[in-house]
N, C-alpha and C positions, 0 to 999 in steps of 0.2 A: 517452536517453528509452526506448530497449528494456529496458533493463535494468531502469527502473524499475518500468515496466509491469509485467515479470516478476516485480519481487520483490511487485508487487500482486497478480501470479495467486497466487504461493506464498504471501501471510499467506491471500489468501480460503480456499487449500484446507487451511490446515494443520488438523491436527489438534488441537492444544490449543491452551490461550490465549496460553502462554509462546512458543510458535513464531511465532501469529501477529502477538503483540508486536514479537518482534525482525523479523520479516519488515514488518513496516508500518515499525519504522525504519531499517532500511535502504532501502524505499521513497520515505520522506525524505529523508534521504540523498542517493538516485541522483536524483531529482527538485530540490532543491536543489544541485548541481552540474550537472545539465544548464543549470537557470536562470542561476547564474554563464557557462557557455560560450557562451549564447544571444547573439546581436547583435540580434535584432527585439523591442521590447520587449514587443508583444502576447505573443509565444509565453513571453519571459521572465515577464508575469504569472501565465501559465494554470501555467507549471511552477511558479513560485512557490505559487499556491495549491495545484497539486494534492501539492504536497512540506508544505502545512498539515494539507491535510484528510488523508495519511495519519499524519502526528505524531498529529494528532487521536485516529486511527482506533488508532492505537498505545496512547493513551493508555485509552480504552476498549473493547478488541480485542470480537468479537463472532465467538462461531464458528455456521456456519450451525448451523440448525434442521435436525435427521435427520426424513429424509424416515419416516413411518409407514410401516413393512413387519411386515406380519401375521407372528407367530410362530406355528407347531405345537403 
């Protein structure tokens, strides 16, 4: 579940959209083998979707919005 989480912090910060591609699936990935080792099925649900919603999220990567910083 750590790792998953982590490879969700690494697509949010990546830098372009091919990074945060492959970071959102392997965030599925880690999130669909957590749900395989889970024995409670709630928790097996929650990892279940949340290993959809980042395929999803892979599927249409979205890199933040740069923050407006005044240029010289």
């Amino acid at each position: 579940m750590a790792k998953a989480e982590a490879a969700e912090q690494k697509a949010l910060s990546a830098k372009d959209m091919t990074a945060a591609e492959h970071a959102w699936r392997e965030a599925g990935r880690l999130w669909e083998r957590a749900a395989d080792r889970e024995a409670d099925s709630k928790r097996r649900l929650t990892y279940t979707a949340n290993a959809e919603r980042a395929r999803a999220s892979a599927d249409q990567p979205q890199l933040p919005e740069p923050t407006d910083v005044p240029t010289n």
